[in-house]
C-alpha positions in Angstrom: 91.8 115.7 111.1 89.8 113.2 113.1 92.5 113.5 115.4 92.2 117.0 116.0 88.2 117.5 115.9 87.6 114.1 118.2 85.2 112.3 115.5 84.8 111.2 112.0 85.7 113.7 109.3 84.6 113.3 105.6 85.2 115.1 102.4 84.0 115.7 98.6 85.2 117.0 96.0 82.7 119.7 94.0 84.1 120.1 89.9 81.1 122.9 88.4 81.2 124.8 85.9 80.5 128.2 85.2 77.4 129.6 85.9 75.9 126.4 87.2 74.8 125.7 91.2 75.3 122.0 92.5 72.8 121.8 95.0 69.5 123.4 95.8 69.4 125.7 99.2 69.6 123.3 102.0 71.1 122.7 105.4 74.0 119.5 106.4 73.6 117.7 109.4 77.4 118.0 109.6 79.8 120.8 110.3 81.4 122.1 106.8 84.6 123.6 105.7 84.7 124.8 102.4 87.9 124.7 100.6 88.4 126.9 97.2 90.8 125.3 95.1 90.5 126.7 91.7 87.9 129.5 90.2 85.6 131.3 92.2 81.9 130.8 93.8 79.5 132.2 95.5 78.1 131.5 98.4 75.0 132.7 99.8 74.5 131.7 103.6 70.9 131.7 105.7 70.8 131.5 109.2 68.4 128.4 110.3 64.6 129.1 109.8 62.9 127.8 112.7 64.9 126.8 116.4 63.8 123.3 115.3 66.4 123.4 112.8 69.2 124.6 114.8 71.9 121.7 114.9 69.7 118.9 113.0 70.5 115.6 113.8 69.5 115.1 109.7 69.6 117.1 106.2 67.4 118.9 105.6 65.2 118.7 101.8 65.7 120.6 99.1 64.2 124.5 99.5 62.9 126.6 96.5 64.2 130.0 96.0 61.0 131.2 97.1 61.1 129.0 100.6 64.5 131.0 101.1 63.4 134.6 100.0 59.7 133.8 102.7 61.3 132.0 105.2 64.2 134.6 106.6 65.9 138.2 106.4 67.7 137.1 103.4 71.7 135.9 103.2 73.1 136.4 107.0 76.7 136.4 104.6 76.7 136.6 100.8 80.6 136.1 99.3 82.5 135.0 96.6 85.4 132.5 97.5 88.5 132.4 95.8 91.3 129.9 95.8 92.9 129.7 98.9 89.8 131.0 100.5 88.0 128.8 103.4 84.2 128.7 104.5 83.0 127.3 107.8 79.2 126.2 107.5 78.0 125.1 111.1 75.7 121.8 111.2 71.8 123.5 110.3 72.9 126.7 108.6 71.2 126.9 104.9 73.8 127.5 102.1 74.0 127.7 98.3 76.4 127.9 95.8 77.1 129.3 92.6 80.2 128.9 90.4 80.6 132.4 89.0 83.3 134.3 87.0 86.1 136.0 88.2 85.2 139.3 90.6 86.6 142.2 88.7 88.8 143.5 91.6 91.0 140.3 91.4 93.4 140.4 88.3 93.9 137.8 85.6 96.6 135.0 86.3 97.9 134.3 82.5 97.2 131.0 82.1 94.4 130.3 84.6 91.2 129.8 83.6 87.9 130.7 85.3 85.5 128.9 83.7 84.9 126.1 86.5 85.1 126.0 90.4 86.6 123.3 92.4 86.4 123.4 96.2 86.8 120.5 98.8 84.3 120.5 101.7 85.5 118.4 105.0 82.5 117.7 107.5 82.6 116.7 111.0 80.5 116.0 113.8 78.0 113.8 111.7 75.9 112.1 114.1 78.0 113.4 116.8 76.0 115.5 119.2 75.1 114.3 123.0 71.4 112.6 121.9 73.7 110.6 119.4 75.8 109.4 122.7 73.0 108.8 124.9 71.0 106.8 121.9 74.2 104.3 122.1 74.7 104.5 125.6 71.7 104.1 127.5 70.5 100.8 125.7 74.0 99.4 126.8 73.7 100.9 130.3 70.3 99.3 130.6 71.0 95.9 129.4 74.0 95.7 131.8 71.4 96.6 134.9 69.3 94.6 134.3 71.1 91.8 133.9 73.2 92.3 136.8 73.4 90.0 139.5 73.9 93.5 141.9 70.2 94.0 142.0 67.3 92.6 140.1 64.5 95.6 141.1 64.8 96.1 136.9 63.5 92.6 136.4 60.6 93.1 138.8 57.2 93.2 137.4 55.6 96.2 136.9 52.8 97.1 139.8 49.4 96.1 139.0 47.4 98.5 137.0 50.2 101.2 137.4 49.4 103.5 134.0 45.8 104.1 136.0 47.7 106.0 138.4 50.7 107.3 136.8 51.9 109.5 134.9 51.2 113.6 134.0 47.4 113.0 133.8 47.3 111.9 137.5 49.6 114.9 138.3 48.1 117.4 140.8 47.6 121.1 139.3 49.1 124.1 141.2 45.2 124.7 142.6 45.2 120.7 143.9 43.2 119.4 141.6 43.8 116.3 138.6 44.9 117.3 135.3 48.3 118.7 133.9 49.8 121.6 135.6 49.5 124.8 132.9 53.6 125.5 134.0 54.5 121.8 132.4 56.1 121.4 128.8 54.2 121.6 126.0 54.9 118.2 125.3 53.2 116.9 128.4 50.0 118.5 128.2 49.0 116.6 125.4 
């Protein structure tokens, strides 16, 4: 599989039995597969909550049951999984489980019982996104510039008193004057 999806690829194993939920609603900082094995769960999925969240780089915590029911317009897919049956969770999306019994439309395998649920999730793409590349490569890239013998302008010392004149706060506004433009990021103006 690592082959295939170009990265490292996990897996668990989830044994639970009837009734019972594993984990509280949350969001993976990994793309899931779910994989039902034996008896049946359900699986209640939420779309992300705030853009923020879209394709975390982390986990999120734990949400209540409230959180979930406040925060969104309830489960964007609500379904029961039975063996054979395969879930793809993408990397942000909340999810919960619940191992329940068999759904009255499927008929009874003689010798089969549904008192548990076992599914195998495989995850990929764990710190795999392009800020995860450019957090390992631009440190590398740096170091190699400036300690090239090519060029040493990276070794030069910074101009005198340079942060008195640089930077958005020196930045001329759209009507000439100091001060950030009112058209620059958010994160600027501050």
């Amino acid at each position: 599989l690592e082959s295939e999806f170009g990265c490292m690829v996990g897996s668990n194993a989830y044994l639970t039995p009837l009734h019972s939920q594993g984990f509280a609603p949350h969001y993976d900082d990994v793309d899931v597969f779910v994989l039902q094995l034996e008896g049946y769960k359900r699986w209640r999925v939420y779309a992300p909550f705030r853009k923020g969240e879209t394709l975390p780089r982390e986990s999120s915590r734990d949400y209540s049951e409230k959180e979930v029911e406040e925060n969104g317009d309830g489960p964007l897919m609500d379904v029961v999984l039975g063996p054979g049956d395969v879930l793809y969770l993408p990397r942000g999306w909340i999810h919960q489980a619940e191992t329940v019994g068999r759904p009255s439309h499927v008929p009874k395998v003689a010798g089969i019982k549904d008192d548990h649920s076992l599914h195998l999730t495989v995850s990929a793409m764990q710190n795999w996104c392009w800020a995860d590349f450019l957090e390992m490569l631009l440190p590398e890239a740096l170091e190699s510039a400036a300690s090239s013998d090519k060029s040493i302008s990276l070794r030069e010392g910074l101009p005198r008193n340079f942060l008195s004149y640089m930077g958005t706060m020196h930045q001329l506004t759209g009507d000439g004057e100091g001060g950030v433009d009112e058209n620059a990021p958010e994160g600027l103006k501050q």
